[in-house]
C-alpha positions in Angstrom: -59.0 100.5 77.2 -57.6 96.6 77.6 -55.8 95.0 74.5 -58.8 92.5 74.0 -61.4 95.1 74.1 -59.2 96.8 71.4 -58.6 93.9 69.9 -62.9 93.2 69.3 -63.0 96.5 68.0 -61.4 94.8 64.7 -63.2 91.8 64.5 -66.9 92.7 63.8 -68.3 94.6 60.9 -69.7 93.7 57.9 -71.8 95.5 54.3 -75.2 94.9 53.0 -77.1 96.1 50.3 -78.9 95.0 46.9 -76.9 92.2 46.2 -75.9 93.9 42.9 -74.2 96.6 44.6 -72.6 95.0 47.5 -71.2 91.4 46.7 -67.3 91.4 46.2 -64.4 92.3 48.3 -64.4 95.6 50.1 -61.5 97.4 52.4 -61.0 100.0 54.3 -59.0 101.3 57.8 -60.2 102.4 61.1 -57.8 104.0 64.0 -58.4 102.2 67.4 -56.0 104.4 69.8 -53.8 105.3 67.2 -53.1 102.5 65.7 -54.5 102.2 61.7 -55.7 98.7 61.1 -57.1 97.8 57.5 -60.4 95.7 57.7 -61.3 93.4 54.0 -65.1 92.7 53.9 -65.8 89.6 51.5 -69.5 89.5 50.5 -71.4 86.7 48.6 -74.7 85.9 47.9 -76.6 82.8 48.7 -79.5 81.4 49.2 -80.2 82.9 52.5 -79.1 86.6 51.1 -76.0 88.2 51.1 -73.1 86.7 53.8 -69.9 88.4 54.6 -66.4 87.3 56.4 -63.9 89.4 57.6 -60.0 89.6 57.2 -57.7 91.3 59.5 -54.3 91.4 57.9 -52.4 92.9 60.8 -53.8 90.1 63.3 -53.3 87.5 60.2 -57.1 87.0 60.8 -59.0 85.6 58.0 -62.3 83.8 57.3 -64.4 85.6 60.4 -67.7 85.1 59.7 -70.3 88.2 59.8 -73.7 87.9 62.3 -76.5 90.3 60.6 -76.8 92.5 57.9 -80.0 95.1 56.5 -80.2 97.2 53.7 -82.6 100.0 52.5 -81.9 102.0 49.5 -78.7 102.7 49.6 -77.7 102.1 53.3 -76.3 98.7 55.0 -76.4 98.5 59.0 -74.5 96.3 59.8 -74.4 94.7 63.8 -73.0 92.1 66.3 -75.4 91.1 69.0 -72.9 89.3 70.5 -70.3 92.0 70.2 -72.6 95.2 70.9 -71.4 96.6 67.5 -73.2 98.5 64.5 -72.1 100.0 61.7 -74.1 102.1 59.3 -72.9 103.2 56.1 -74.2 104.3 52.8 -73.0 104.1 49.3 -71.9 106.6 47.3 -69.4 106.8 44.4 -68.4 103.3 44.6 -67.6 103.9 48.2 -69.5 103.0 51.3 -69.2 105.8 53.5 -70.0 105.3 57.8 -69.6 104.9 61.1 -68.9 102.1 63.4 -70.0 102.4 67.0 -69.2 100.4 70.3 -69.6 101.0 73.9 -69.5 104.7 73.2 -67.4 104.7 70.9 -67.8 106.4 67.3 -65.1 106.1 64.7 -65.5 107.0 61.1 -65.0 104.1 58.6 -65.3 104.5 54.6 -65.0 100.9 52.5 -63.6 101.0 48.5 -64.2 98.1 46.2 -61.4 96.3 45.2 -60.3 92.9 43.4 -59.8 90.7 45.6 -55.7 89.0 45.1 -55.8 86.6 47.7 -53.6 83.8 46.8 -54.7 80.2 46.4 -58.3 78.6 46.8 -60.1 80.9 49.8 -62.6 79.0 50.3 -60.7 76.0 51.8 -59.2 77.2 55.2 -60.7 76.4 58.0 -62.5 79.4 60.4 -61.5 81.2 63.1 -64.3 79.5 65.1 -63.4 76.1 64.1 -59.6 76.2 64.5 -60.1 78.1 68.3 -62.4 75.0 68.8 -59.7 73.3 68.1 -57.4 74.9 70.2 -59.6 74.8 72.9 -59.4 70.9 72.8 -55.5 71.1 74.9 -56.9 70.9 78.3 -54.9 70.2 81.5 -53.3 71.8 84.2 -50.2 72.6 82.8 -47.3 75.0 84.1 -46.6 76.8 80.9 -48.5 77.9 78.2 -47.8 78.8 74.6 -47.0 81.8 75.1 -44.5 81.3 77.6 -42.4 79.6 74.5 -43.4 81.7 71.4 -44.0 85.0 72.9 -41.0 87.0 71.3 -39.0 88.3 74.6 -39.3 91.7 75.9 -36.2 92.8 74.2 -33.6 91.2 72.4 -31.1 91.5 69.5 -28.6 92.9 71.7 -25.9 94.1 69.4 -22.6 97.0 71.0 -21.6 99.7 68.5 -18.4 99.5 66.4 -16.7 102.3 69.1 -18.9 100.4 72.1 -19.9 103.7 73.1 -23.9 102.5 72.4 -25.8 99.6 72.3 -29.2 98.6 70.6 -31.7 96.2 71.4 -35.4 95.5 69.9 -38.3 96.0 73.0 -41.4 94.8 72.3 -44.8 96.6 72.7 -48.0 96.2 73.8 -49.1 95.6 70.5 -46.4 92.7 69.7 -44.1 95.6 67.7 -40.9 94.9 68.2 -38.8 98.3 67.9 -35.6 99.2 67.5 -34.2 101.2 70.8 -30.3 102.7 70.7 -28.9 103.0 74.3 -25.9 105.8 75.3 -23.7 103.3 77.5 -22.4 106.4 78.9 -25.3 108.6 79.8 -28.2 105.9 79.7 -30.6 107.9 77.3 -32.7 105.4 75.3 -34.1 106.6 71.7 -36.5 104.4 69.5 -34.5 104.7 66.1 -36.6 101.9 63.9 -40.5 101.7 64.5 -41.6 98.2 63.4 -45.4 99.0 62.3 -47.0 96.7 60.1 -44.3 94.8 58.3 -41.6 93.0 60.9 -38.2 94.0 61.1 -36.6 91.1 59.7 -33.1 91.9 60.5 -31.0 94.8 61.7 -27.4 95.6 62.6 -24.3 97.9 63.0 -22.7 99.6 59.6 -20.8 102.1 61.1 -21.1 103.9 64.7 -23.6 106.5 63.5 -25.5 104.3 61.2 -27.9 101.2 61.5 -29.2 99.0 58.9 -32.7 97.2 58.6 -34.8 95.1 56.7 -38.5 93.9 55.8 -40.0 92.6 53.0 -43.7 92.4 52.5 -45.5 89.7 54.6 -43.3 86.9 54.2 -42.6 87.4 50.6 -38.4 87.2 50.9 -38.3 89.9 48.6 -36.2 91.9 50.9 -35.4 95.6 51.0 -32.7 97.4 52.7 -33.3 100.9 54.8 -30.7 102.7 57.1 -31.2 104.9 59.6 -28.7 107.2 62.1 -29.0 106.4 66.0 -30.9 109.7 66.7 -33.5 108.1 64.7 -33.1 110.5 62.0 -32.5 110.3 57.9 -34.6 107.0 58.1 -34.8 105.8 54.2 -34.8 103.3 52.2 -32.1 102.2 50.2 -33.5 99.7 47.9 -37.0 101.2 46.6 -37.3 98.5 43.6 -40.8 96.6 43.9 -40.1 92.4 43.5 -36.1 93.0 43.6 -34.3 90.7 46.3 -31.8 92.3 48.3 -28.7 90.5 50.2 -26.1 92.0 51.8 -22.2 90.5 50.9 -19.8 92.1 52.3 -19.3 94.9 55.6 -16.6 97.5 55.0 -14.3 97.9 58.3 -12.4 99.8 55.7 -14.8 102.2 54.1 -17.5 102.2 56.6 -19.7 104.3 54.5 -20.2 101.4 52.3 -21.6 97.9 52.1 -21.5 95.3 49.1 -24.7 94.0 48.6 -26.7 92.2 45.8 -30.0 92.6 43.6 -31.8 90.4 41.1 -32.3 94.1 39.8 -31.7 94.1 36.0 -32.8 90.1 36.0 -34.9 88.4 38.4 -33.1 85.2 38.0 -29.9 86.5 38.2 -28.1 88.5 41.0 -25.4 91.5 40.7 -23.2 93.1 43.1 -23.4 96.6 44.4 -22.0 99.3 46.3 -24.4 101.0 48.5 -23.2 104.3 49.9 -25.8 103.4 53.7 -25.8 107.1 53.9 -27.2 109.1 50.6 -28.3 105.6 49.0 -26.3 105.9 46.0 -25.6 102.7 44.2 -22.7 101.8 42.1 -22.5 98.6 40.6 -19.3 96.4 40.4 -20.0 93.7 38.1 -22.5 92.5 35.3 -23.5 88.7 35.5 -24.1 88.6 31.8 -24.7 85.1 31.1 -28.2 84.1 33.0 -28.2 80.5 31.2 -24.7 80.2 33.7 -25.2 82.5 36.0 -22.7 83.7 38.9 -24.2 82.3 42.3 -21.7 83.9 44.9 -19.5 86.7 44.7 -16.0 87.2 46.7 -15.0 90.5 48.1 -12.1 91.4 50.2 -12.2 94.0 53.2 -11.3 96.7 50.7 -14.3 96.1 49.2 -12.5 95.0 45.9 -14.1 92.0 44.0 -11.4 88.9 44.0 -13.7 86.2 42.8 -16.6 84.4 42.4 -18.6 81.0 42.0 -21.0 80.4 38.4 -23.5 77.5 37.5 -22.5 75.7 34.4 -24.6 73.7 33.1 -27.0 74.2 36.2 -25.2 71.0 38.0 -21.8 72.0 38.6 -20.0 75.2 40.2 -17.1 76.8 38.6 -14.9 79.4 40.6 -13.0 82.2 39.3 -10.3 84.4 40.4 -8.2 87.5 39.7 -4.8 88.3 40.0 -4.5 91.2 38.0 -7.1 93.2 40.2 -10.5 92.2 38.1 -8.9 92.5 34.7 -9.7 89.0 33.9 -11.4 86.3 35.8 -9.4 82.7 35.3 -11.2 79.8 36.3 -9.5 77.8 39.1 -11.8 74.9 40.4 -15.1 72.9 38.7 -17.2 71.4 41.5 -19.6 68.4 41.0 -22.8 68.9 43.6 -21.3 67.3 46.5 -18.0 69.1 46.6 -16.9 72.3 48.0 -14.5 74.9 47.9 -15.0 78.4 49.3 -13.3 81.4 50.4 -13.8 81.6 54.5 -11.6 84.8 54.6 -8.3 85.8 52.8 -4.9 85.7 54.8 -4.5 89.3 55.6 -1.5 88.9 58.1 0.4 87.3 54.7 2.6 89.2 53.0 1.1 86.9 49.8 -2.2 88.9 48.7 -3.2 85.7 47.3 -3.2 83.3 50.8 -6.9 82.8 51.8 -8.5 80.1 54.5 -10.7 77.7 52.2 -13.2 75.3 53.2 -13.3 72.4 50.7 -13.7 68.8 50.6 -12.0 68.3 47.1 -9.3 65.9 48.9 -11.0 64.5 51.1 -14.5 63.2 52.6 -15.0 65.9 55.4 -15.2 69.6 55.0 -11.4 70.9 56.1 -9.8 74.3 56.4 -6.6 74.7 55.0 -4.4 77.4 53.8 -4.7 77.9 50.3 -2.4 80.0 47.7 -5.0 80.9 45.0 -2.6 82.3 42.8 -0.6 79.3 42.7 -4.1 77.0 42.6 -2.4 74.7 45.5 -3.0 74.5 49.5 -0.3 75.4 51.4 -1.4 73.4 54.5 -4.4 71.7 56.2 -5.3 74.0 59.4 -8.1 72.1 60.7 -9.8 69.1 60.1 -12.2 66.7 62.3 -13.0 62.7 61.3 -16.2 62.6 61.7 -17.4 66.4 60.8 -17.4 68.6 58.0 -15.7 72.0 59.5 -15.4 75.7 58.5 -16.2 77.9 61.2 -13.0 80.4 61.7 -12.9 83.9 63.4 -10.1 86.5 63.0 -9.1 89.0 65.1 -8.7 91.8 63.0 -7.3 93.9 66.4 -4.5 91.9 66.4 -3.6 91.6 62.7 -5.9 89.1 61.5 -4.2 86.1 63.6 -6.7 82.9 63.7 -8.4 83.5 66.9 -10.3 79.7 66.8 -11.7 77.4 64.6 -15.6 76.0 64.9 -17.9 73.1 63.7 -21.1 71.6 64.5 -20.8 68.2 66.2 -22.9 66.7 68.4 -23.1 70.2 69.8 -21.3 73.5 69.0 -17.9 72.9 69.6 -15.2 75.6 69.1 -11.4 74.9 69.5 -9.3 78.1 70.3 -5.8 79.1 69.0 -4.5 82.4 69.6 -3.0 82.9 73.3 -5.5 85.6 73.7 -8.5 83.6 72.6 -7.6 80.3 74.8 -7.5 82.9 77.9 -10.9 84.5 77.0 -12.2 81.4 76.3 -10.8 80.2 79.6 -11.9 82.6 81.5 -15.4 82.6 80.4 -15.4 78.9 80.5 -14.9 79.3 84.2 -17.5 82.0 85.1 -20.0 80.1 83.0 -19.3 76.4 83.7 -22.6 74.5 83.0 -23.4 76.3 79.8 -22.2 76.5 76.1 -21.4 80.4 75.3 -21.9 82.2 72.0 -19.7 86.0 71.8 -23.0 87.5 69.9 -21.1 90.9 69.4 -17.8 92.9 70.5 -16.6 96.1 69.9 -13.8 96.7 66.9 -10.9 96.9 70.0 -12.3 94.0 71.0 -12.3 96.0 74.7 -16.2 94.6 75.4 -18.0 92.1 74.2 -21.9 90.4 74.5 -21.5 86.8 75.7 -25.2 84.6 75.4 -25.1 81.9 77.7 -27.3 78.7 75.9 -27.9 75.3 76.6 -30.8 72.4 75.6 -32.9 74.3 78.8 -32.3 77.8 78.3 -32.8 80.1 75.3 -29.9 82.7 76.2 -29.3 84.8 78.9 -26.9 87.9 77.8 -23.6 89.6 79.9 -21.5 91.9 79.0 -17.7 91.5 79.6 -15.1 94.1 80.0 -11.5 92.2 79.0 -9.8 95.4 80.3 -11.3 95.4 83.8 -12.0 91.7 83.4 -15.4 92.2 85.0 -18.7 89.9 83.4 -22.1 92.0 84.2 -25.6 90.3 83.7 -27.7 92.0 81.0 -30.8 90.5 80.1 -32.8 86.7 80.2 -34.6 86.2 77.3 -37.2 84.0 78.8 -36.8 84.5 82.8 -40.7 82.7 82.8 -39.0 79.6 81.7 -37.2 77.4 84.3 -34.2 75.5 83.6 -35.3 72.9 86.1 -38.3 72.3 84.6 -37.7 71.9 81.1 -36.6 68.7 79.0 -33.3 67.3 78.1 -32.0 67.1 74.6 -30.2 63.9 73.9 -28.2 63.3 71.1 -28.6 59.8 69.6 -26.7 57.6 67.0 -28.1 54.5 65.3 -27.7 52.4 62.2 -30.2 52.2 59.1 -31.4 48.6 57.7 -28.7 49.7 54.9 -25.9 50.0 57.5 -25.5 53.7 57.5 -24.8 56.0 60.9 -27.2 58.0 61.2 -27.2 60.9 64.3 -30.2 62.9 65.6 -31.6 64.1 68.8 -34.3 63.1 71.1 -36.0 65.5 73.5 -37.6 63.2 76.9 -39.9 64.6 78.9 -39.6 63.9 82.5 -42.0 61.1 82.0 -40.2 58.7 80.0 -37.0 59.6 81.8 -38.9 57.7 84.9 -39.3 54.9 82.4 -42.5 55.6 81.0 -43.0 55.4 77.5 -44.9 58.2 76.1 -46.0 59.5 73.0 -43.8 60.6 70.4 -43.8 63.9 67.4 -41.1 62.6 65.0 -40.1 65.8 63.4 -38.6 65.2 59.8 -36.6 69.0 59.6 -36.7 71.3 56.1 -34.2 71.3 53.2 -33.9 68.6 53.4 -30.2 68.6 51.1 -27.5 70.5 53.6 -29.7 71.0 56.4 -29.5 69.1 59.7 -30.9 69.9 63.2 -29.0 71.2 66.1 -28.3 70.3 70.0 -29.5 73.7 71.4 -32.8 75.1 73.0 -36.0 74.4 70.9 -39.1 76.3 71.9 -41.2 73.4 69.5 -39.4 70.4 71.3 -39.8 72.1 74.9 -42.9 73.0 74.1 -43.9 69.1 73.2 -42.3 67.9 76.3 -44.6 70.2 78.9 -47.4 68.2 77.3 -45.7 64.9 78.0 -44.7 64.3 74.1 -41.1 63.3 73.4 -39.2 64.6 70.2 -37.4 62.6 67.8 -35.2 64.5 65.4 -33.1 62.5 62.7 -30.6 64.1 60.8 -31.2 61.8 58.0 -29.0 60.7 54.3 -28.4 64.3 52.5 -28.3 66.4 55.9 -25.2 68.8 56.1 -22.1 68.6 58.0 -21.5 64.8 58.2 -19.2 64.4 54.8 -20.1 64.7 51.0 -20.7 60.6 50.9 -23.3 60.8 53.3 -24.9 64.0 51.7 -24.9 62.4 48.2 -26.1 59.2 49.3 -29.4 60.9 50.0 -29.4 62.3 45.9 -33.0 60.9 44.2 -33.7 59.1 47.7 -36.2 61.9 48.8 -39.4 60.3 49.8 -37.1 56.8 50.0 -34.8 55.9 51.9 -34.9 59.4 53.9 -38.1 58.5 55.1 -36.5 55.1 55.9 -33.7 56.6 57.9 -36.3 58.4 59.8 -38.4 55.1 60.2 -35.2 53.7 61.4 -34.9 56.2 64.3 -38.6 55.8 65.2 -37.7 51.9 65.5 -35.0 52.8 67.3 -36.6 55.1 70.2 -39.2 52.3 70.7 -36.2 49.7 71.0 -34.6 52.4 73.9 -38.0 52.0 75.7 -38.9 55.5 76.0 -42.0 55.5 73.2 -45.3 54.5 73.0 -44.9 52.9 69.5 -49.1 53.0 69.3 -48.9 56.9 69.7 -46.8 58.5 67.0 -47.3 61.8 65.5 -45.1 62.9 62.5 -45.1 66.8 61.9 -42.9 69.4 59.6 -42.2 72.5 58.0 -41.3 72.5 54.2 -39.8 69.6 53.4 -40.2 68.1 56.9 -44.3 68.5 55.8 -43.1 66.6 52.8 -41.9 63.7 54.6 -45.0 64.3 57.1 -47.7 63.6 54.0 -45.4 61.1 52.3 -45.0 59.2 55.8 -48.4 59.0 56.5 -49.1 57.5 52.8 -46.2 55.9 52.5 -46.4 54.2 56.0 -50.3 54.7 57.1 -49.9 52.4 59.8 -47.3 54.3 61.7 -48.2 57.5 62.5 -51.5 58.4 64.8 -51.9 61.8 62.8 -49.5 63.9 61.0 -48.6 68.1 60.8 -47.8 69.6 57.3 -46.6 73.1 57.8 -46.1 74.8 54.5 -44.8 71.3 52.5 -44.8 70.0 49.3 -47.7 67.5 48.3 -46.8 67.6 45.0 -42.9 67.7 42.9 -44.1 68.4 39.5 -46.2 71.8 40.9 -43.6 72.5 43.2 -40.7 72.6 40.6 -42.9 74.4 38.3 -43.7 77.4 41.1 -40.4 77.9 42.1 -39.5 82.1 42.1 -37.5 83.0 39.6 -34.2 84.0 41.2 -34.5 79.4 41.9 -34.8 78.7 38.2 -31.1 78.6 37.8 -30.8 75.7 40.1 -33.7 74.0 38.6 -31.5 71.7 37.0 -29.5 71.3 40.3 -32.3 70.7 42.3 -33.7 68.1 39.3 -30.5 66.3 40.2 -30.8 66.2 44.4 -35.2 65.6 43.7 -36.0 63.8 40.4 -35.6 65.2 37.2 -39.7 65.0 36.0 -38.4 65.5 32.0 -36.9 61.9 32.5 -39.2 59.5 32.2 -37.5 56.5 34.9 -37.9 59.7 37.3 -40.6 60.8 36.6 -42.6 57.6 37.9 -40.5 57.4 40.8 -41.7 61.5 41.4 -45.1 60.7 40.6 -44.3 57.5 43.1 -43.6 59.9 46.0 -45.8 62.8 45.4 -48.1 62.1 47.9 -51.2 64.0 46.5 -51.7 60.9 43.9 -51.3 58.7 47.3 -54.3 60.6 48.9 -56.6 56.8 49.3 -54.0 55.4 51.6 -53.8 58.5 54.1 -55.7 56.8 56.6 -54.9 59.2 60.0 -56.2 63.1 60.8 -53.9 65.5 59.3 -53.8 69.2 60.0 -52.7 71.6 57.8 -50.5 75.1 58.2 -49.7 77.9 55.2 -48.3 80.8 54.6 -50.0 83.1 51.9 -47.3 84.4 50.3 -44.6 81.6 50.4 -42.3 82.1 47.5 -41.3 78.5 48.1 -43.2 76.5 49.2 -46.4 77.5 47.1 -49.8 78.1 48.8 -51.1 75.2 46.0 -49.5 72.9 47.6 -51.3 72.7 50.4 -54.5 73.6 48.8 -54.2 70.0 46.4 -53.5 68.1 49.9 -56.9 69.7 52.0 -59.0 69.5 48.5 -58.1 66.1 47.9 -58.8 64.9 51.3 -61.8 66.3 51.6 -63.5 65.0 48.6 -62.4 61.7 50.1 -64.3 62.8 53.3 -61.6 63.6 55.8 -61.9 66.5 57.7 -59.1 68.6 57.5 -58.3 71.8 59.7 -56.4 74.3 57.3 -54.9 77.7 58.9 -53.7 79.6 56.0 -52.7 83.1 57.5 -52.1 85.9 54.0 -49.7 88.1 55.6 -46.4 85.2 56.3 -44.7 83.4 54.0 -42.5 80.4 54.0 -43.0 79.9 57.7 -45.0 82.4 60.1 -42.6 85.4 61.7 -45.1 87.5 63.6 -45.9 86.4 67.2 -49.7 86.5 67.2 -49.6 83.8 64.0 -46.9 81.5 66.1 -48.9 81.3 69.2 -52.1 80.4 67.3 -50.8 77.5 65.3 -49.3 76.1 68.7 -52.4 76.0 70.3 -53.8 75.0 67.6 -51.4 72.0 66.6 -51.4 71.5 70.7 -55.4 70.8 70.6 -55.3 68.6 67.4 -52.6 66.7 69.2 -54.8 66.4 72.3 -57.5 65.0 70.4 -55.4 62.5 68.3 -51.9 61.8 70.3 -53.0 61.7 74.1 
């Protein structure tokens, strides 16, 4: 049977009965072709009888509204006219107990009462009915559609094994799984090794050549856990069984390839500690005890041995103190104290040195960009300054541990990727696939441990990656896979990069993305897109699904990398400390000005939209400057400082004070005026212009309540608001179904207010 009709299957059943029996939330799971899919029944009672909606978690459906429900005695039938469906069922033991039947089908489905711990106000998001309506509103005859830009690719995560005798890729279902497939490069037999069911794969990877690594939390909570698995798809576990415990991986052991460093908020939630994880039997060792969570340690530093040489602790929650051993953990001597804005960490220690001691540092403490120098940490002095760039911070470095750990090239982030290679070998790979690959920027995305093959990505601002593999001993490059084949070069938009000054004199870079209209001389609308962080964050030069997306629709995209982004000097970044809401949102009015001075922008059709703190500065621009924007896209931001510093998960609350010092520090008085001043929820009057709104349930960050005080507030006022809220994603939405229906969503509210 076709997806869709599988797909109704889910969407239609509902519980009646005496009122007394039946109101509250119900759930239960049917099997539609083997697949289990859990159904939540929410039943009320009003003044036309009892009404029910319908969540589907695995679809990140929510809200559905019922069509018509009877009871007698003890027994609710429940049908769709519209759908064909009925479901009979009758309560016993607390449970309801029945079938549900469609075009000839008959599948068993029992419901259990259960307390409903759905997060936030449930009563505010918007329908399923009224946000497709919505969606429905982005008509034209376009070339591409959403899907074309958000629909995860057919396979991807290419990665080779340490010996390069396998490689492993994610392939996507039918059913928008993406699995985990190992392939024998010798004999071509395929195995699935990692089934992706309900939660996603978040992230997986190489330990050793008989082992991979995975890991999920549980619907976008960041509360990762760790599993392993061997490539025959056997002794599947997981590592990490501890419910709210944080996992992060520190440190891959060449050297002892049984065994990765990772780290827990295990005996502390606010605090983290390192640990040996044997990736094979699970057993944990741990290495260290951060014992003082009013300064807790924030980074530990192991070398390839797997022996702890350092690490980085909060004092006073606003500066960072790093410690090192000489005596092989003994004692811990403090070496450097770091205000906010400096930096000083360990890229990789010196292995080819006969000094144990020589590491490769990144640190600003001389000097206003991020450098790379070679540092004795023993002796507390740099020996030299490797690499530097004016007008960059810098601290990309890759060494080749095949040929004794010689500097193979250093990297930064200019206007685009740029890497600069040193090693003889490196300048002639480099060279080589400079010259097979002329028009595009490269990225090696994996090679073997003899560095023998290796995965090149081809990328640019117009495609998303094409993959090859390249043999250095035969010298031969062989095309692998396109990522997004239904997406043509030629037709998609260019990203520019832009520079401009601020009324206060500051350079300020950023990107704009032109559709083909405006580069005929058209002005056209513009999105200005505010991006996250915002402190040590900046956008990129690169493809961008959003942007491209945008452009098909004839919108150009103005991205500003604004006071307190990363990578342009620790000036810049603390020039932005207590401006959020201020002059960041002037920098980015600055480059609005700006665009509409180049000619390409339609100043009287101006959107502003963003995710986390770009929703921020989207509700604080369109309060702060009502005039400017048309209509305005908060995807999971802050509305409101004083909530969002008080909601903040525990393993944040020992940066609270640092964070007080980048934001405003709402014990102070001065501050907190000038937070209540920016706060945009006690601005609600002067939002003039529609604003949609996007969640994510369980966002650890970004609180669901933040959202909820921005629709609630505007509604009282009047305003319509469209809210998605989807309760199984978190601090942005990672499965594919959510993704393409907030584009066509956004992509109809756009239509209605931006065209």
């Amino acid at each position: 049977m076709k997806k869709t009709i599988t797909l109704i299957l889910l969407i239609f059943i509902s519980i009646y009965s005496y009122a007394q029996d039946f109101t509250g939330d119900w759930k239960g799971t049917i099997e539609v072709q083997g697949t289990k899919v859990e159904l939540i029944f929410h039943i009320t009672n009003g003044n036309d009888g009892l009404a029910t909606t319908l969540d589907v978690p695995m679809q990140g459906a929510s809200g559905i509204p019922l069509d018509k429900t009877t009871s007698e005695a003890n027994e609710v039938t429940i049908s769709s006219s519209k759908m064909g469906i009925t479901y009979v069922g009758k309560l016993e033991n607390s449970q309801l107990l029945g079938t549900y039947k469609q075009g000839g089908m008959e599948l068993p489905l029992s419901l259990a009462k259960f307390e409903n711990k759905l997060p936030g106000n449930t009563a505010l998001p918007s329908t399923e009915a009224e946000l497709k309506a919505l969606a429905a509103k982005d008509l034209g005859n376009y070339k591409y559609k959403v899907e074309d830009y958000f629909a995860k690719p057919k396979a991807s995560s290419f990665q080779l094994s340490p010996d390069g005798n396998y490689m492993s890729y994610k392939e996507k279902d039918a059913n928008l799984k993406n699995h985990v497939y190992v392939k024998d490069i010798k004999t071509g037999e395929i195995k699935k090794v990692i089934e992706e069911k309900e939660e996603l794969i978040r992230g997986y990877g190489w330990v050793n050549k008989s082992h991979l690594i995975y890991v999920m939390d549980k619907g976008g909570n960041e509360n990762y856990h760790l599993f392993s698995v061997k490539i025959d798809g056997t002794n599947n576990k997981e590592l990490t069984p501890f419910d709210g415990v944080k996992v992060g991986i520190l440190a891959f052991l060449k050297e002892d390839p049984e065994h990765i460093i990772i780290q827990m908020n295990k005996n502390n939630p606010q605090i983290n500690e390192p640990f040996k994880l044997n990736v094979e039997t699970g057993e944990l060792e741990q290495l260290f005890t951060n014992n003082d969570p009013q300064n807790p340690i924030a980074g530990y530093n192991f070398d390839k041995e797997g022996k702890l040489r350092g690490y980085s602790k909060i004092k006073d929650g606003i500066f960072t103190q790093y410690y090192y051993t000489v005596d092989g953990g003994k004692t811990f001597n403090l070496l450097k104290e770091l205000a906010m804005e400096e930096s000083f960490s360990i890229l990789s220690y010196n292995y080819a040195s006969e000094n144990p001691d020589d590491a490769y540092v990144a640190t600003n403490l001389n000097s206003d960009k991020t450098e790379i120098q070679l540092y004795d940490l023993k002796l507390n002095k740099p020996i030299k300054t490797v690499f530097s760039n004016p007008e960059y911070d810098v601290s990309g470095i890759s060494l080749s541990r095949n040929r004794n750990y010689e500097v193979a090239y250093f990297s930064y982030e200019g206007e685009k990727s740029v890497v600069i290679p040193q090693s003889a070998y490196f300048k002639k790979l480099d060279k080589t696939i400079s010259k097979q690959f002329p028009n595009y920027q490269y990225i090696i995305a994996d090679y073997t441990d003899d560095e023998s093959m290796y995965l090149i990505a081809l990328t640019s601002d117009k495609l998303v990656g094409k993959y090859y593999t390249y043999d250095s001993k035969k010298n031969e490059f062989k095309f692998l896979y396109d990522l997004m084949p239904q997406l043509k070069e030629e037709d998609m938009a260019e990203m520019r990069p832009i520079t401009f000054k601020s009324r206060d004199g500051k350079t300020i870079h950023g990107y704009i993305t032109l559709p083909k209209a405006a580069l005929e001389g058209k002005k056209v609308p513009l999105i200005v897109n505010p991006h996250g962080g915002p402190q040590g964050i900046r956008d990129h030069w690169g493809f961008n699904p959003e942007t491209q997306l945008f452009a098909s629709r004839g919108y150009a995209t103005l991205q500003v990398n604004f006071r307190i982004s990363g990578g342009y000097g620790k000036e810049f970044f603390k020039s932005g400390f207590k401006q959020i809401g201020r002059k960041l949102m002037d920098d980015v009015e600055d480059g609005l000005q700006y665009s509409i001075d180049q000619g390409w922008v339609d100043k009287e059709k101006v959107a502003i939209y963003g995710a986390s703190h770009g929703g921020y500065a989207v509700l604080r621009g369109m309060e702060k400057t009502p005039d400017l924007y048309t209509c305005g896209v908060d995807y999971v931001g802050v509305s409101n400082i004083f909530t969002f510093m008080n909601s903040m998960p525990a393993y944040w609350k020992p940066y609270l004070k640092m964070i007080k010092e980048i934001w405003y520090d709402i014990e102070d008085p001065k501050e907190e005026a000038i937070a209540k001043e920016v706060s945009p929820v006690y601005h609600i009057d002067a939002i003039k212009k529609p604003l949609f709104v996007i969640q994510g349930g369980n966002d650890p960050r970004v609180n669901i309540n933040e959202s909820d005080q921005i629709v609630e507030g505007l509604r009282k006022k009047g305003f319509e608001v469209p809210y998605m809220v989807k309760y199984n994603e978190g601090h942005g939405f990672g499965k594919e179904e959510n993704q393409v229906e907030l584009y066509k969503t956004m992509l109809g509210f756009l239509a209605v207010n931006l065209k």
